[in-house]
C-alpha positions in Angstrom: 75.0 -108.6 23.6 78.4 -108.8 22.9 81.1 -107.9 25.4 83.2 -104.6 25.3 87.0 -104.4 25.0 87.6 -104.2 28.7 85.1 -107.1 29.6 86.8 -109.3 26.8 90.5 -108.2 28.5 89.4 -108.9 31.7 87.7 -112.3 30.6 90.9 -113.3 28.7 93.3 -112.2 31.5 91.3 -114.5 34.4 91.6 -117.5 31.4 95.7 -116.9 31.0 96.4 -116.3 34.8 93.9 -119.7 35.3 95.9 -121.5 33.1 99.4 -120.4 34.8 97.9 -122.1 38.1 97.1 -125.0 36.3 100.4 -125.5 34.6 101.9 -124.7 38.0 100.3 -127.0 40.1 101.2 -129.5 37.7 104.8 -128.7 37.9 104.4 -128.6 40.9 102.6 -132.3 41.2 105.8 -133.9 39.3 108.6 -132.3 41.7 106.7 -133.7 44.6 106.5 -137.2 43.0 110.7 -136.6 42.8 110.6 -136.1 46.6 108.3 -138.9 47.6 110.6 -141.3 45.1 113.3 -139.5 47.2 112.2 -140.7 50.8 111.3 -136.6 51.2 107.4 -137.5 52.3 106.7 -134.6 54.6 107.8 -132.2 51.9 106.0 -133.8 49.0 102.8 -133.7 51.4 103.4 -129.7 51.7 104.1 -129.5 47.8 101.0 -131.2 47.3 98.7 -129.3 49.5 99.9 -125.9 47.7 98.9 -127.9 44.6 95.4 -128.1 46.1 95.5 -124.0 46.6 96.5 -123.5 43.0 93.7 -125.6 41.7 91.1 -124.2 43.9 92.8 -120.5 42.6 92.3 -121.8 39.0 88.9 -122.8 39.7 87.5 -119.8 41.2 88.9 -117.6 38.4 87.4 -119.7 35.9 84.0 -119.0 37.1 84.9 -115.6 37.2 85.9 -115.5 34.0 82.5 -117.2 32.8 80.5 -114.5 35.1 82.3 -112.2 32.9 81.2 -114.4 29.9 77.5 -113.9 31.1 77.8 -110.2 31.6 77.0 -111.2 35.3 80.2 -109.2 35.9 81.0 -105.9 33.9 84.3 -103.7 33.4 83.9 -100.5 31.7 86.9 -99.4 31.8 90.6 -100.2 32.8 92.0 -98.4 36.0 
């Protein structure tokens, strides 16, 4: 079965907003290489752990978005 239009939305919007983590965590991986080459360790470190938020963030909306894939998760309509 096929997904409806809001399932297929919502699907699509958890891919785009997973993809903005994962583009900023890797921004986010080169400035804190510019601090550590700057002698700015204790900040890299704290770059670098939100890095490790983002990418969990991404993950978890992936699988959300492949519940939604599965029809484990269903929208019916947009509030």
């Amino acid at each position: 079965m096929r997904l409806n239009e809001y399932e297929h939305e919502l699907q699509r919007d958890l891919q785009s907003v997973a993809s903005d983590l994962r583009w900023s965590a890797v921004d986010l991986k080169r400035i804190a290489d510019q601090l550590r080459k700057s002698g700015n360790e204790a900040d890299a470190q704290a770059v670098l752990r939100s890095c490790e938020v983002l990418q969990s963030d991404e993950e978890r909306l992936q699988h959300y978005a492949k519940e939604v894939k599965a029809r484990a998760i269903s929208r019916i309509k947009v509030h």
